[in-house]
C-alpha positions in Angstrom: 0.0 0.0 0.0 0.9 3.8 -0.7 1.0 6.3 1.8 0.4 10.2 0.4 0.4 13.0 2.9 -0.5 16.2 1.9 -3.6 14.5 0.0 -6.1 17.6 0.1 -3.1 19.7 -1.6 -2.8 20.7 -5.3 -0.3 18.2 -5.8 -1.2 15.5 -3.6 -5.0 15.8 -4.9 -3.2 14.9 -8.4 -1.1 12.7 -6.8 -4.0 10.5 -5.8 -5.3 10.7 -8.9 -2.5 9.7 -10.7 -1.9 6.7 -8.6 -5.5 5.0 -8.3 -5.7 5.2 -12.1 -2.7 3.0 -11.9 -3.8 0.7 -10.2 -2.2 1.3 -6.6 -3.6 0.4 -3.5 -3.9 4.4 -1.8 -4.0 5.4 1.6 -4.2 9.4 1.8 -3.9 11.1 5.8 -6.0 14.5 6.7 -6.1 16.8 9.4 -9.6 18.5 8.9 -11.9 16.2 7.0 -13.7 18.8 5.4 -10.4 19.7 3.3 -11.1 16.2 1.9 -14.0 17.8 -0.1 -11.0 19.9 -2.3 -9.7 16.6 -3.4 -12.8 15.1 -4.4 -13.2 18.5 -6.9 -9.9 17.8 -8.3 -11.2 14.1 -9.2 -14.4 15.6 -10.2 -12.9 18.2 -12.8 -11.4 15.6 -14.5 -14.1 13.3 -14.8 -13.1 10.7 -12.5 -15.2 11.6 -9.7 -15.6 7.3 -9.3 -12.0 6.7 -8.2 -12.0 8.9 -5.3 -13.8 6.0 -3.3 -11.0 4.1 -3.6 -8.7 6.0 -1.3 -8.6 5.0 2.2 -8.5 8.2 3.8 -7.1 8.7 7.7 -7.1 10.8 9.9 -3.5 11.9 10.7 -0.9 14.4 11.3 2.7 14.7 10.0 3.2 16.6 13.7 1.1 14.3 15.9 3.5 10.8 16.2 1.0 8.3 17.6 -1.5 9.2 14.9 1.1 8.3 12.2 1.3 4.6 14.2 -1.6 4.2 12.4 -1.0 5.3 9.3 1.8 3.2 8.5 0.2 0.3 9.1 1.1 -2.4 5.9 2.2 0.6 3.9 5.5 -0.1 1.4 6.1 3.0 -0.5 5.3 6.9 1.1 5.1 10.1 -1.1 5.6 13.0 1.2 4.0 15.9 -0.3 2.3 17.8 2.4 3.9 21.3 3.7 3.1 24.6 4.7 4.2 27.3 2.0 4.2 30.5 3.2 7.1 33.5 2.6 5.7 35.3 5.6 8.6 36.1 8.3 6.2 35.8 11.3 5.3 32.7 10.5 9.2 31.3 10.8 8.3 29.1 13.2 5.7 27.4 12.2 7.5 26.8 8.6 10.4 25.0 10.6 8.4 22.6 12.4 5.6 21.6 9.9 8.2 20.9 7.3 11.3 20.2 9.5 9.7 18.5 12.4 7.2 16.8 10.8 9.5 15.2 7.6 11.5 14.0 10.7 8.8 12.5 12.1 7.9 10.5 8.0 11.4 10.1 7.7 11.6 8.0 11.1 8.8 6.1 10.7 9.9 5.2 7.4 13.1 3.9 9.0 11.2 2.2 11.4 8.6 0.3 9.4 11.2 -0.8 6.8 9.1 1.6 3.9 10.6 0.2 0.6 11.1 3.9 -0.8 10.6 7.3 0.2 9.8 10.4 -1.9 9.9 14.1 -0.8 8.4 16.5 -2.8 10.6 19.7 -2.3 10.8 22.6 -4.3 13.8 24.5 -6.5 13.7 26.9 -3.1 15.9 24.5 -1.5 18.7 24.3 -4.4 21.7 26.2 -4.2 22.7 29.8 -5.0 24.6 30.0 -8.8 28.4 30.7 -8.6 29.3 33.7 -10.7 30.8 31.2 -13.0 27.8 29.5 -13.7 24.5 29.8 -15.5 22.5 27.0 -14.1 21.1 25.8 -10.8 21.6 22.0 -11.0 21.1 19.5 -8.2 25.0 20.2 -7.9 25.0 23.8 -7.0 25.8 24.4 -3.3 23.9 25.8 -0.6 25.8 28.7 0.3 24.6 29.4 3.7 26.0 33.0 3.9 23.8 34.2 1.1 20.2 35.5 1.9 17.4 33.2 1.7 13.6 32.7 2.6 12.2 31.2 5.8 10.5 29.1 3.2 13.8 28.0 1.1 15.4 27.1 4.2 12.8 25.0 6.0 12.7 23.3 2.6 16.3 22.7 2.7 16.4 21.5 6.7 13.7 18.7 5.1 15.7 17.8 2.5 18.6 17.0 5.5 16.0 15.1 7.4 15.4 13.3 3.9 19.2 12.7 3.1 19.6 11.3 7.3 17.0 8.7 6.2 19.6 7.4 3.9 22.5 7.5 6.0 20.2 5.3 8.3 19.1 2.3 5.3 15.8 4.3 3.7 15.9 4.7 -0.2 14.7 7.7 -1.1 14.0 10.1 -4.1 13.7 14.2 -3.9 12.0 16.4 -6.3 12.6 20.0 -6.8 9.6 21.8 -8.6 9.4 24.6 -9.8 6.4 26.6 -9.6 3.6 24.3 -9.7 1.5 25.1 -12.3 -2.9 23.2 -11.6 -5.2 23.7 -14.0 -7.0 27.1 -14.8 -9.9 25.8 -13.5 -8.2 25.4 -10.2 -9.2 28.3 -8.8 -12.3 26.9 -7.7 -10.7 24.6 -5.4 -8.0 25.9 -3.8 -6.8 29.5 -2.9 -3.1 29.5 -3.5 -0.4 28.9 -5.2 -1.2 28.9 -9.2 -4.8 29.4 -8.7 -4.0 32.3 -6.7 -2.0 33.5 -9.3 -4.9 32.8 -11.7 -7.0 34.9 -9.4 -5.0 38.0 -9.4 -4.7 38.0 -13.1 -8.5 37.7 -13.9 -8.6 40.2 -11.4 -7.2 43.0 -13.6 -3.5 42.6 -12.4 -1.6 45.5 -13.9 1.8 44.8 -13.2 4.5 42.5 -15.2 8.1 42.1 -13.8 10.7 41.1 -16.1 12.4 38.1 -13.8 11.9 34.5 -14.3 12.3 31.3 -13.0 11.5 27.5 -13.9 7.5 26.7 -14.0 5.9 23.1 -14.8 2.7 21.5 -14.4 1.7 19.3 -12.1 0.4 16.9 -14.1 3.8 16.0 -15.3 5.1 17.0 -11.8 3.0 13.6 -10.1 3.7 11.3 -13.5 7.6 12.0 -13.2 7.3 11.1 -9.0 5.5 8.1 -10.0 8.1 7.0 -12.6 11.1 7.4 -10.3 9.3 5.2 -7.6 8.6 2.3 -9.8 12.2 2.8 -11.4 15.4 1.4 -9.8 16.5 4.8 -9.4 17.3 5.8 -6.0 18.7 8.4 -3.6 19.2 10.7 -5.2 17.3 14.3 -5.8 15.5 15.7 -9.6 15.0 19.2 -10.4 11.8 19.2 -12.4 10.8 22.3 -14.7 9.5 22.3 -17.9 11.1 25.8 -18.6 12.8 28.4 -17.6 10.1 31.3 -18.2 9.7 34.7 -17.7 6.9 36.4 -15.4 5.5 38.3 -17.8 5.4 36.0 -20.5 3.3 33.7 -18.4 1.1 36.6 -17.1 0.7 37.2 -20.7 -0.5 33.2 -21.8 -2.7 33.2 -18.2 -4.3 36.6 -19.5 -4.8 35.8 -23.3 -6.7 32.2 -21.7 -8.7 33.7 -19.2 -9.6 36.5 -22.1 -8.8 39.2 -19.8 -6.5 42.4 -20.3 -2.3 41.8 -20.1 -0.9 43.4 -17.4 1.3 46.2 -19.3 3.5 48.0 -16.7 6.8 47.0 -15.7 7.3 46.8 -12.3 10.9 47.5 -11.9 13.4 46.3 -8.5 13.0 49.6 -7.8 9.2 49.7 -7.3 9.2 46.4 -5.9 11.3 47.3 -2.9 9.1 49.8 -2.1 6.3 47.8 -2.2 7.5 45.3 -0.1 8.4 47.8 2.4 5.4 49.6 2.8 3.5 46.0 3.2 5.7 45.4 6.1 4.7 48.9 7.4 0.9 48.4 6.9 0.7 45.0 7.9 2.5 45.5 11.0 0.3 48.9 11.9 -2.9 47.1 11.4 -2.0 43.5 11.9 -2.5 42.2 8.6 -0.9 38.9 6.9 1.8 40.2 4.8 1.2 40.0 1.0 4.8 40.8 -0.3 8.0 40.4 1.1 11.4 40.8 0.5 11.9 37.4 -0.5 9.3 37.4 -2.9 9.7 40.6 -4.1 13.2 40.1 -4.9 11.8 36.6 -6.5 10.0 38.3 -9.0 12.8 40.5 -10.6 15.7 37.9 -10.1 16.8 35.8 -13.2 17.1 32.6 -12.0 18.0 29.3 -15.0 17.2 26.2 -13.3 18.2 22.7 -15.6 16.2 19.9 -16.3 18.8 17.6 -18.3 19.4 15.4 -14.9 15.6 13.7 -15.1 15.8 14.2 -19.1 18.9 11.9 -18.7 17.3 9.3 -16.3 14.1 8.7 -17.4 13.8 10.2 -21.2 11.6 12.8 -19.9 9.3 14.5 -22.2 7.6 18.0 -20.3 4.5 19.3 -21.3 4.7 22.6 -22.5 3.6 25.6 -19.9 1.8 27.8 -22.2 0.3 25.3 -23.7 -0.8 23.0 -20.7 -2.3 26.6 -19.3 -4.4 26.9 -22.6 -5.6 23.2 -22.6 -6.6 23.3 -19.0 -9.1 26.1 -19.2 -11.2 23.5 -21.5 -11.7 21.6 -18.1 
């Protein structure tokens, strides 16, 4: 049997998906069972809506130990998807132990229960910072602790150590690096953030471009690829997985032209978005609001960052969808 945490997520609702219409025996963990109604849409959309009787959900948390007891119970393979994403400072804490603390926790019950293979999904936050010598991030590059980096990128990174401990102690395991996760259009129905969030914004009216980019794929070829690598004989080792390297506004521009909406036209410089950042950090701290942009993310969307694929092209022949593309088909949904 399978064990998927993170279930009610964008990729672990696809995840599931991907893995019942396989043919795998699925067990999926929850923490509030009405989330369990989001994955349900995602089988739904896609016209599958019978399969999602076949996962054996339980209730479980990656943070509570004696619940997870339970749910490793005849389990042989774990994909361990779920974490908290958030680029908010204040909420440092909470990033460290949710995806610290509680891969420990998968990581030592995987060790303990003799799972046949472990995969972390992780993100390209956790990859290393580009030597001025080099134009790519690769799984290679090394973490240079001395540079800046987001509460985020770094609790992502302190998994990936908990991940990497697990081998050291007999666990075979396999690590994914996203990039940004692209769902389906259509998304936005279900869940709040992430793409569908940045659907939201841009059928909003969302005037601003910036001219930075970074590595996007979609997540249909983001589960496909996890599920390859677990049936292969590959192990221990770690995948960056992007389709492209793109830039913001060129995917602003695709997201707009689907949704029929207006482009955003005005460049929002570094300039502009240092200030912006700044005065969130002022309002949200006078009136106690959840910040919105930070300096992490504001410096995100103006950095030029190449991230390569050739690693998984190389192992498994690899084939991505492409972005633009996979945006345009999923609005038929």
């Amino acid at each position: 049997m399978v064990l998927v945490t993170g279930g009610t997520g964008l990729v672990g609702a696809h995840l599931l998906l991907h893995l019942i219409e396989n043919g795998e025996n699925v067990r999926a963990i929850y923490r509030n069972r009405k989330n369990i109604q989001k994955t349900k849409s995602v089988f739904e959309l896609y016209k599958k809506g019978n399969l999602f009787e076949k996962i054996n959900w339980l209730e479980a948390d990656i943070l509570d130990v004696p619940s997870l007891e339970t749910a490793f119970i005849n389990i042989d393979y774990v994909y361990h998807c779920a974490a908290l994403i958030s680029f908010d400072p204040k909420e440092e804490d909470q990033l460290r132990k949710a995806n610290i603390e509680g891969t420990a926790n998968m990581v030592n019950f995987s060790i303990a229960k003799e799972i046949k293979k472990f995969c972390f999904v992780s993100s390209i936050a956790a990859l290393g910072d580009i030597a001025p010598h080099e134009t790519y991030i690769t799984e290679e590059t090394d973490w240079n602790p001395e540079k800046p980096h987001s509460d985020y990128a770094i609790s992502k990174y302190g998994a990936e150590m908990e991940v990497w401990r697990g081998l050291q102690e007999g666990l075979d395991v396999i690590i994914i690096n996203p990039g940004v996760i692209l769902g389906p259009v259509s998304i936005t129905k279900i869940f709040e953030q992430g793409s569908s969030e940045l659907y939201q914004k841009v059928a909003n009216g969302l005037s601003f471009y910036t001219l930075g980019s970074t590595g996007f794929i979609s997540v249909n070829d983001v589960v496909r690829i996890a599920g390859e690598l677990m049936k292969s004989d590959i192990k221990n080792e770690r995948f960056t997985l992007i389709a492209d390297n793109i830039v913001f506004r060129d995917i602003l521009n695709t997201i707009a032209d689907t949704l029929k909406v207006k482009r955003p036209n005005k460049d929002a410089k570094p300039i502009l978005m240092n200030f912006l950042w700044m005065a969130d950090l002022v309002f949200s701290t006078l009136f106690f609001q959840k910040r919105r942009l930070t300096k992490a993310t504001a410096k995100a969307s103006y950095s030029k960052n190449l991230y390569s694929n050739e690693k998984i092209k190389t192992a498994l022949g690899t084939v991505f969808l492409d972005v633009h593309q996979y945006i345009r088909d999923s609005s038929k949904l």
